[in-house]
C-alpha positions in Angstrom: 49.7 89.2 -70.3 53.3 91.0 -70.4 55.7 88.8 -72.0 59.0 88.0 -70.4 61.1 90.4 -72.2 63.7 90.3 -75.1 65.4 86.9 -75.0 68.8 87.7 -76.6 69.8 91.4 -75.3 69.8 94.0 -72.6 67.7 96.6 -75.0 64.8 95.5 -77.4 65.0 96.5 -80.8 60.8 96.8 -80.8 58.3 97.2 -77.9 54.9 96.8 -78.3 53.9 99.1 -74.9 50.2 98.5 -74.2 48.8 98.5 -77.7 45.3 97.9 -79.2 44.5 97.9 -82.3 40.4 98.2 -83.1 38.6 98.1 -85.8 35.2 99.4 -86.0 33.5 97.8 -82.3 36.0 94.8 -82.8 39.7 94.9 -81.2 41.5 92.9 -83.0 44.7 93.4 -81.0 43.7 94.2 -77.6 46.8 95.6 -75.3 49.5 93.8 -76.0 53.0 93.9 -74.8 56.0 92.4 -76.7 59.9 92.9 -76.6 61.6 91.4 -79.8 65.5 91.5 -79.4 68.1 92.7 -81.8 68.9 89.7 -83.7 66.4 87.3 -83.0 63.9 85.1 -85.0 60.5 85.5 -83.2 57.6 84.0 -84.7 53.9 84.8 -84.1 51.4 82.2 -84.5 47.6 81.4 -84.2 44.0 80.6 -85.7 42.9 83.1 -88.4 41.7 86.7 -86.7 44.1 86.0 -83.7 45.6 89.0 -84.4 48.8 88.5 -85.9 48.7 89.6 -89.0 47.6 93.1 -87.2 50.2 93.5 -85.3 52.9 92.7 -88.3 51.3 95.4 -90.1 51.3 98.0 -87.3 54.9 97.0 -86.8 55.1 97.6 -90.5 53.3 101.1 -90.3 50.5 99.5 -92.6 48.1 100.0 -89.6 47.9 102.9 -86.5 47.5 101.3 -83.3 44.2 102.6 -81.1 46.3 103.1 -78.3 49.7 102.1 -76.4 53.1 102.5 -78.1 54.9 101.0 -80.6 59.0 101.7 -80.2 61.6 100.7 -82.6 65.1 101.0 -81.3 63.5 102.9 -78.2 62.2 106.0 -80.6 58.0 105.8 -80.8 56.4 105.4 -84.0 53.0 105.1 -83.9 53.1 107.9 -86.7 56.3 107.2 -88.7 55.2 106.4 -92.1 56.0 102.8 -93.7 58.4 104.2 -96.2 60.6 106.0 -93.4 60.5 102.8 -91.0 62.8 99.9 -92.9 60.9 97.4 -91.9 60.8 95.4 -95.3 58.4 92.8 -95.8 58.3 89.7 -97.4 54.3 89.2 -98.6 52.6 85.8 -98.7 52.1 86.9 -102.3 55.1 87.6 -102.8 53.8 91.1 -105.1 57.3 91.1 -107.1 56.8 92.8 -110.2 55.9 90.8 -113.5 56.8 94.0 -115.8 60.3 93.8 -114.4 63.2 90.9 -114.4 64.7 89.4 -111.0 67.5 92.1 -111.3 65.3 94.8 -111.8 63.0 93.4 -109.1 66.0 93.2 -106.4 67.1 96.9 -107.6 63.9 98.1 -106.9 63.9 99.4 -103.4 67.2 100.9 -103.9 66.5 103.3 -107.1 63.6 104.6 -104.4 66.3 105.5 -102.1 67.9 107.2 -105.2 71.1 104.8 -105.4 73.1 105.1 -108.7 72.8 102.1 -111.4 76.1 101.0 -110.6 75.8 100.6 -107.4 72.1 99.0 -107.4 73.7 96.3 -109.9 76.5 95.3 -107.3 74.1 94.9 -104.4 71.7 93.0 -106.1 73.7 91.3 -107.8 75.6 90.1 -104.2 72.2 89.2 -102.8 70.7 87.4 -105.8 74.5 85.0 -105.6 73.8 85.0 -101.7 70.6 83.3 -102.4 71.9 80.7 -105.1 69.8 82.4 -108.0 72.8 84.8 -109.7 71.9 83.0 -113.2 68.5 84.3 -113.1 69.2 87.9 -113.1 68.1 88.8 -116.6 65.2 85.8 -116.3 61.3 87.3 -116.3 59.4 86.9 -113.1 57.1 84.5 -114.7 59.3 82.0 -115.7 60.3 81.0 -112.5 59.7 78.3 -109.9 57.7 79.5 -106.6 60.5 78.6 -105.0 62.9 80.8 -107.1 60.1 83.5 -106.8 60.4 83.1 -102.6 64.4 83.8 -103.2 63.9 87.1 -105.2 60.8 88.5 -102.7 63.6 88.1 -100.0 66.6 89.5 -102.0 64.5 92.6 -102.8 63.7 93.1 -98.8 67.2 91.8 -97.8 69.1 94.3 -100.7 69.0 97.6 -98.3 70.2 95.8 -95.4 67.4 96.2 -92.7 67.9 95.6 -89.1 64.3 93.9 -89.1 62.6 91.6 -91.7 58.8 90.8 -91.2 57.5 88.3 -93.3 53.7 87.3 -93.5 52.5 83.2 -94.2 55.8 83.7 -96.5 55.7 79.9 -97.6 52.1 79.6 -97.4 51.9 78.6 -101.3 55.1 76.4 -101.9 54.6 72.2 -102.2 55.4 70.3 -99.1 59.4 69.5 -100.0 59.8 73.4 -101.2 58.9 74.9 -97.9 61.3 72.5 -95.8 64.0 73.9 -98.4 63.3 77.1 -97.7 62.9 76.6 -93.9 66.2 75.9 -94.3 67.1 78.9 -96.0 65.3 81.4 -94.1 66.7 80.1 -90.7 70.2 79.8 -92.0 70.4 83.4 -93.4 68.8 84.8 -90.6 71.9 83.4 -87.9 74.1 84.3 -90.8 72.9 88.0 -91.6 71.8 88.6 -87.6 69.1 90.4 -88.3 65.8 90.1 -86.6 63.0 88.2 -87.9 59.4 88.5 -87.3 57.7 85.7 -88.7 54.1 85.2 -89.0 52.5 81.8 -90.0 49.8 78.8 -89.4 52.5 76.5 -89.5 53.6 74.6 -86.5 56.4 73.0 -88.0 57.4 76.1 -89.5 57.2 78.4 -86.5 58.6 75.6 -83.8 61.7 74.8 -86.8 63.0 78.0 -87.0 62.1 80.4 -83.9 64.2 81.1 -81.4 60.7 82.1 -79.3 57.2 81.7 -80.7 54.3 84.0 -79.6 50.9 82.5 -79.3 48.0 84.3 -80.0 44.0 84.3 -79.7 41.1 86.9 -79.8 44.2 89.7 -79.9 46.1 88.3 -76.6 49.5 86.5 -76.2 48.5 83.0 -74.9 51.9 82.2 -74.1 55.1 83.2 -75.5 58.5 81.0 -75.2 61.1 78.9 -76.6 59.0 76.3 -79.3 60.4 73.0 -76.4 59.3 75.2 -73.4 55.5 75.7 -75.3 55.7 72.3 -76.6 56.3 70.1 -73.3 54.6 72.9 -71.2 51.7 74.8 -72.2 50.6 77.5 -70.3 47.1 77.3 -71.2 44.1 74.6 -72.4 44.2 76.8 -75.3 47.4 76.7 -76.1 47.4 72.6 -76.0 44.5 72.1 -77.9 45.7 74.7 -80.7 48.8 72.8 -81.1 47.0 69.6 -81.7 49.9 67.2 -80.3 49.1 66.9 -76.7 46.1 64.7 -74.7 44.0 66.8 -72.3 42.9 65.0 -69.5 39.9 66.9 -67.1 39.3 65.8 -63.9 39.6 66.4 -59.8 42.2 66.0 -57.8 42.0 63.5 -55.2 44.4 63.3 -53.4 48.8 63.1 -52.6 50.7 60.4 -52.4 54.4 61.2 -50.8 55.1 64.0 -53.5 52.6 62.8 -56.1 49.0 63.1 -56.4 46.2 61.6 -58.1 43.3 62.8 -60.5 40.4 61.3 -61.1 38.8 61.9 -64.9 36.5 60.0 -66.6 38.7 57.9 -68.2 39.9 56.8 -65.3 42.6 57.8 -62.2 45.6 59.2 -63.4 48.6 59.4 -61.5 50.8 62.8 -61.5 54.6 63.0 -60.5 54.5 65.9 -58.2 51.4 67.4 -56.4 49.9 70.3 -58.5 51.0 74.0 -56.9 47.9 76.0 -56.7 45.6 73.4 -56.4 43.9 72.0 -53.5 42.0 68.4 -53.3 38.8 68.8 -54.9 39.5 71.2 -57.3 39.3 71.1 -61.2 42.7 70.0 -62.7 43.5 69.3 -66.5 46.1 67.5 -67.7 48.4 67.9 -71.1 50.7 64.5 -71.9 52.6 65.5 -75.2 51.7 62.6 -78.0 55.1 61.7 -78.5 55.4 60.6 -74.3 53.0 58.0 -75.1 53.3 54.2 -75.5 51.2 52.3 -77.1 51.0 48.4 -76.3 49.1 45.0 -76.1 49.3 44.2 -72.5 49.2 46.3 -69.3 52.1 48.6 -68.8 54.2 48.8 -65.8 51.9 49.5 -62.3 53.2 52.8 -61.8 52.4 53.6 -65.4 49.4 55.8 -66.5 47.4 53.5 -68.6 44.0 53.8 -70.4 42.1 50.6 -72.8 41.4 52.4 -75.7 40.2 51.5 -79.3 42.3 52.5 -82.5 41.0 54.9 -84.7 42.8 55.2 -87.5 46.5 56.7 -88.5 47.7 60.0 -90.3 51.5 59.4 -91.7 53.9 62.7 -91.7 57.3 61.9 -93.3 59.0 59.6 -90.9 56.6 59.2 -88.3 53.0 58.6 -87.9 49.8 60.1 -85.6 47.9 57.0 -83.9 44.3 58.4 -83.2 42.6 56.2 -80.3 38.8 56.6 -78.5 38.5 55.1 -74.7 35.6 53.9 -73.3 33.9 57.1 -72.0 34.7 58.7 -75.5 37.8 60.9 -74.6 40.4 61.2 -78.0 43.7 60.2 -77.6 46.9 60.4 -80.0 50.0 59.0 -79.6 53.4 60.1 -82.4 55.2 57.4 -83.4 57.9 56.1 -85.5 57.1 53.7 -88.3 59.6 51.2 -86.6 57.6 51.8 -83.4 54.4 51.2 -85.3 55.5 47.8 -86.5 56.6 45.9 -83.5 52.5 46.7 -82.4 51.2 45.9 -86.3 48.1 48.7 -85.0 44.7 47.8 -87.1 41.6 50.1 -86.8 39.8 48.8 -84.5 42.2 47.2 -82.1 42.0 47.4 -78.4 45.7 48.6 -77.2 47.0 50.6 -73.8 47.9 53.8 -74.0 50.2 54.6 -71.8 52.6 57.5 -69.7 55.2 58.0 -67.2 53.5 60.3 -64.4 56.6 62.8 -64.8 55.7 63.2 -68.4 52.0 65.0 -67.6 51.8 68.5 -67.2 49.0 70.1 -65.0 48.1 73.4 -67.0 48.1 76.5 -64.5 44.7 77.0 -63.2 42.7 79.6 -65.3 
């Protein structure tokens, strides 16, 4: 699919024209097309051999695309070299260099470039007190925290003052409470500094925390690219729904309208819809996506023109401050409902239990047929 172009300016700063990337019998990026603005924080996200790593590295020049064009600030460079692109990137191993201090590491890319001593030592120094570690300047590499480590891999790319920053699974190896820090970090820098971002991760909370769109990938094709709400309450595919694990897919047939509603039956029962489904007529295949946190969870029967389904709880999965409910109905179809611990204790929910789950028809979304 062609994406909807660059989100935040007129001209893209890259355009991915048609490209494929194979390897061998296998294409593991297979024609894609993607505007990325000047300025923006676009993040790339799916399963492992989705492709997104791929197309970082062509946009890095660590790959050659099969075919199509790759454009950076409208001039083609499928050919240009890596080290003539300045498109820095930050590694998920970080590769700083353990025979050199955080100074010296920072400096690096800038003695390349041939940049005198004292001018290497006032940029990196600048960027090192931009990034709260100044005091480690003379410190070895291996004496510091990974989160300290994450602050000099981006100081070294930052130091020569790109217009684009790509950065692979970059907090893949920090503990839980480091990578929210540096969540922080990155997406304050990045509003600050105005340069584009291109973000790869696994990480949901990352990717939806920090993006101003997020790209969704599978077998080397955009899924669905958007702002993280518009995937979130809307995905565009069954795929898409199911990789984000926080919505309940519904299949079943619709039935038929009522005034500007409609009904679909599924095997856990009729389920009532807002609006009547464009594109679909009664009779056809319909699934539904209700985002976990748009359900209710109670003891008694909700309101009659609530969505409601007996189900048995599961078991629960605590995240910070709130909490996944995992429930089974009666014809075996999962459910989950995201709650708050305070929502969680007016019910007192026990494995086992027999509850309602519950929506608001407004609050499903019919995925576009396939």
């Amino acid at each position: 699919m062609a994406d909807g172009g660059a989100a935040m300016g007129d001209r893209p700063l890259v355009e991915f024209d048609h490209v494929t990337k194979r390897f061998g019998d296998m294409a593991a990026v297979e024609d894609l097309n993607l505007t990325i603005a000047k300025g923006e924080f676009l993040a790339i996200m799916g399963s492992s051999g989705c492709g997104k790593t791929t197309t970082l590295r062509m946009l890095a020049g660590l790959e050659a695309p099969s075919e199509g064009e790759i454009r950076l600030q409208g001039a083609r460079i499928n050919d240009l070299p890596s080290w003539r692109r300045d498109t820095p990137m930050v590694w998920q191993s970080l590769a700083l260099f353990p025979f050199l201090n955080v100074r010296e590491n920072v400096e690096f890319s800038l003695r390349m470039r041939g940049i005198g001593g004292a001018e290497r030592r006032r940029r990196a120094a600048d960027w090192l007190d931009r990034l709260q570690i100044g005091e480690l300047a003379e410190r070895n590499i291996a004496h510091l925290s990974g989160g300290q480590r994450q602050r000099v891999a981006l100081a070294r790319s930052l130091v020569t003052e790109p217009e684009i920053l790509l950065l692979d699974e970059p907090l893949s190896a920090l503990d839980a409470h480091l990578k929210v820090r540096m969540q922080s970090v990155l997406a304050d820098l990045q509003r600050q500094l105005g340069i584009t971002f291109v973000y790869v991760t696994h990480s949901q909370s990352e990717a939806f925390s920090m993006a101003d769109r997020v790209v969704i990938m599978s077998r080397g094709r955009i899924e669905q690219i958007g702002a993280p709400r518009e995937i979130y309450r809307t995905p565009r595919t069954r795929f898409v729904a199911e990789f984000l694990g926080s919505s309940n897919i519904f299949a079943g047939t619709l039935v038929d309208a009522i005034g500007d509603g409609a009904q679909v039956d599924t095997p856990s029962g009729r389920l009532r819809l807002a609006t009547s489904p464009e594109g679909f007529a009664t009779g056809d295949a319909v699934v539904i996506a209700v985002p976990g946190d748009r359900i209710e969870l109670t003891a008694t029967l909700p309101d009659a023109g609530d969505n409601a389904i007996e189900a048995t709880v599961m078991g629960e999965e605590f995240v910070g401050a709130t909490a996944t409910v995992y429930l089974e109905a009666a014809d075996g179809t999962e459910m989950r409902a995201q709650k708050s611990h305070a929502d969680l204790e007016k019910i007192d929910i026990r494995t086992g239990q027999k509850l309602f789950v519950g929506w608001r028809p407004e609050h499903a979304h019919v995925l576009p047929p396939a």
